[in-house]
C-alpha positions as CSV (number, residue, x, y, z in Angstrom):
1,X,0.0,0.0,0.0
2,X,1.2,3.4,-0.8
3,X,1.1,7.2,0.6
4,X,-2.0,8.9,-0.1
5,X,-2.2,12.7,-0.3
6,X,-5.8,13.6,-1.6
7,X,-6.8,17.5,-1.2
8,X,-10.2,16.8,-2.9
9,X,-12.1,15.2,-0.4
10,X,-15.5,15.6,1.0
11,X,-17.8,13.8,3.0
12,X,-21.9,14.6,2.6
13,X,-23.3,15.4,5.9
14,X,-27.2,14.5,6.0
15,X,-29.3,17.2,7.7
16,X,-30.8,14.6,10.2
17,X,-27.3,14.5,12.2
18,X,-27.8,18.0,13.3
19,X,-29.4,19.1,16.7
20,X,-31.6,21.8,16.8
21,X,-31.8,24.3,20.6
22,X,-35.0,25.8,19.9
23,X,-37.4,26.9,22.7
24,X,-39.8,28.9,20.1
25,X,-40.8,26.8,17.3
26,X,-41.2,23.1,16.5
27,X,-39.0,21.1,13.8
28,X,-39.9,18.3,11.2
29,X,-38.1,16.2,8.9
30,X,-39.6,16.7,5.4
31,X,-39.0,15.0,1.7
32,X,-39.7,17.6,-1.3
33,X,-39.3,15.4,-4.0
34,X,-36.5,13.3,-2.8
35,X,-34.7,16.3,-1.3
36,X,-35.0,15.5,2.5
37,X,-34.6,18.7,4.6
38,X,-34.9,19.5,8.6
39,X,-37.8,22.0,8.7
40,X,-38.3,24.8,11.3
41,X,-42.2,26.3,11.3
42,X,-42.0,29.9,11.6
43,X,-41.7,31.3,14.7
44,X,-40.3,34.5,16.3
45,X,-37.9,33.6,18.0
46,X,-33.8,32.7,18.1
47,X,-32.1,28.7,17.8
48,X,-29.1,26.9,17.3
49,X,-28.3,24.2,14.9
50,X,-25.2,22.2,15.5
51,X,-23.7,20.2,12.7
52,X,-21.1,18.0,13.9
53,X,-18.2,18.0,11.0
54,X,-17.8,14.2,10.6
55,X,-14.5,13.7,9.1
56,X,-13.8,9.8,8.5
57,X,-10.4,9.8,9.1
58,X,-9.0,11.0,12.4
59,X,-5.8,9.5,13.0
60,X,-3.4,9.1,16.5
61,X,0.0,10.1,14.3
62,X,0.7,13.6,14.0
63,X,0.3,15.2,10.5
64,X,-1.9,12.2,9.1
65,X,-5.5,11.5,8.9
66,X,-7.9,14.4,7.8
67,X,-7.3,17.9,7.5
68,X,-11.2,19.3,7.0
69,X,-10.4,22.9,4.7
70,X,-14.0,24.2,4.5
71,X,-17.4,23.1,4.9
72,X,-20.4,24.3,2.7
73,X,-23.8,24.6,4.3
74,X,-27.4,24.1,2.5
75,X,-30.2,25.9,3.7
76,X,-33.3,27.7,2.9
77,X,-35.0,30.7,4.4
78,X,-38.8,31.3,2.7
79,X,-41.6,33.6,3.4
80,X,-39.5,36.2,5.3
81,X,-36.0,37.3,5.9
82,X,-34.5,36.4,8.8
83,X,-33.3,38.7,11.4
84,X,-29.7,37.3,11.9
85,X,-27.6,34.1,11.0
86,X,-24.0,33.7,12.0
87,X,-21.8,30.8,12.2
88,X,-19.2,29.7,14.9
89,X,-16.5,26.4,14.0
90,X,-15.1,25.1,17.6
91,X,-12.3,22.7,17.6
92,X,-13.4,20.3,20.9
93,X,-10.8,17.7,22.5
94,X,-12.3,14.8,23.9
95,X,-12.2,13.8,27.9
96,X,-10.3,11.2,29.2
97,X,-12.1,9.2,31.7
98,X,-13.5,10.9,34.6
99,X,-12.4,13.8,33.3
100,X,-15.1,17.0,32.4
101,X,-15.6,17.9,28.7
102,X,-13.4,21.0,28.1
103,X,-13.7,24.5,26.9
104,X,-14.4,24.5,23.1
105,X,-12.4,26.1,21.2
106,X,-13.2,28.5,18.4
107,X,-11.6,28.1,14.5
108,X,-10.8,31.2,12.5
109,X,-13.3,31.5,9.2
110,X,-14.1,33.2,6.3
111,X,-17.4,33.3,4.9
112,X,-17.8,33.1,1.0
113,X,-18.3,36.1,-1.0
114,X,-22.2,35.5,-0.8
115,X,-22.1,35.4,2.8
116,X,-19.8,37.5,4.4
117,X,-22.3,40.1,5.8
118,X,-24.6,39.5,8.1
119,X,-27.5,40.8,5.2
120,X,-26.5,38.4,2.8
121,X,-27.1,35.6,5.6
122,X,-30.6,36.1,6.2
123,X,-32.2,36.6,2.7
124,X,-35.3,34.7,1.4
125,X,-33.2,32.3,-1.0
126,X,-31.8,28.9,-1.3
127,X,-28.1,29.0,0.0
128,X,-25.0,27.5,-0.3
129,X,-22.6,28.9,2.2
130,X,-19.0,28.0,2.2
131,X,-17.0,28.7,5.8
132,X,-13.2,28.2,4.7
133,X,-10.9,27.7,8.0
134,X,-8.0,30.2,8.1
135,X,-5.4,28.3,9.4
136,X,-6.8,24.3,8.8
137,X,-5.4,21.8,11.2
138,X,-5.4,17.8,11.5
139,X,-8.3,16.7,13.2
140,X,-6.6,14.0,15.4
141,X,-8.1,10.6,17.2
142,X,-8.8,13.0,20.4
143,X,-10.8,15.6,18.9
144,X,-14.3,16.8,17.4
145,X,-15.0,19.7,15.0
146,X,-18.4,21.0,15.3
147,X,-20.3,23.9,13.1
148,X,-22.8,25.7,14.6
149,X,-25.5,28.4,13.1
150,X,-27.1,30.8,15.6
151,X,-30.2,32.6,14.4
152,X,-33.1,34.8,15.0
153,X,-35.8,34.1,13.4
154,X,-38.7,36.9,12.2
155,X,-42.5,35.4,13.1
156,X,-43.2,34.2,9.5
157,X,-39.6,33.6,8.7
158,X,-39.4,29.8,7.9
159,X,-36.0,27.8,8.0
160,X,-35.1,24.6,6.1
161,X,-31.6,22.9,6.5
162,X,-30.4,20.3,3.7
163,X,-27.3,19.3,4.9
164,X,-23.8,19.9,4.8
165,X,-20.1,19.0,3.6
166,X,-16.6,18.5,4.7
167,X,-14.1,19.0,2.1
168,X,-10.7,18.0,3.5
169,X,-7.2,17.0,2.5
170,X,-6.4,13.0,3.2
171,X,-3.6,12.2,4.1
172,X,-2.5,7.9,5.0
């Protein structure tokens, strides 16, 4: 077997792996003509949607495994605008046992060029949002990388997420 250093991976992450805080509205899972989305009813009111960023190869050696680069987000936002979206990517190190989870930590982003004001965010539109880490790092055997979308949500404002994906750089 050989070394393997890919740049052009990705990995597909379904919307029904996310979790969904939200205190104001309730959420179903719904199939438009095979296109399977997590729906939020509009609501006033603010949530969070976490979307862990599975990578499938975490490895124990330094420098080897998956390096994730960006991750692109599908969502909807129909009816009305919302009030505010913004994203967060925290790099989390898992507990040894008996130990307490730790402080998260957060990942330097850029939004794409369709995203990177807080207006563009919350339009009534189908989106595609790419986050690209600033400085990408090796996502090792003892840690988690998790995406998460804070919004505020205008009464008729209604909220459909589709899914996301890792692209990463293999390396084995």
């Amino acid at each position: 077997m050989g070394y393997i250093h890919d740049t052009g991976m990705c990995v597909y992450l379904p919307p029904e792996i996310c979790q969904v805080d939200d205190e104001a509205s309730t959420w179903s899972d719904e199939d438009a003509t095979g296109v399977w989305s997590k729906d939020r009813a509009a609501a006033d009111g603010s949530f969070y949607l976490k979307i862990p960023a599975l990578v499938p190869h975490q490895n124990s050696t330094a420098d080897k495994g998956s390096r994730p680069t960006s991750i692109d987000i599908w969502y909807q936002v129909l009816t009305t605008a919302l009030d505010s979206l913004a994203a967060d990517i925290q790099l989390e190190t898992l507990p040894a046992h008996g130990a307490a989870w730790g402080t998260m930590v957060a990942q330097a982003f850029t939004y794409d060029s369709y995203h990177d004001t807080a207006g563009e965010r919350i339009t009534v539109a189908a989106h595609k949002m790419t986050l690209t880490l600033d400085s990408p790092d090796w996502v090792d055997n003892t840690r988690m990388l998790l995406v998460q979308l804070t919004v505020d949500a205008a009464a008729t404002s209604v909220f459909k997420y589709m899914g996301a994906r890792v692209n990463y750089t293999l390396r084995v």
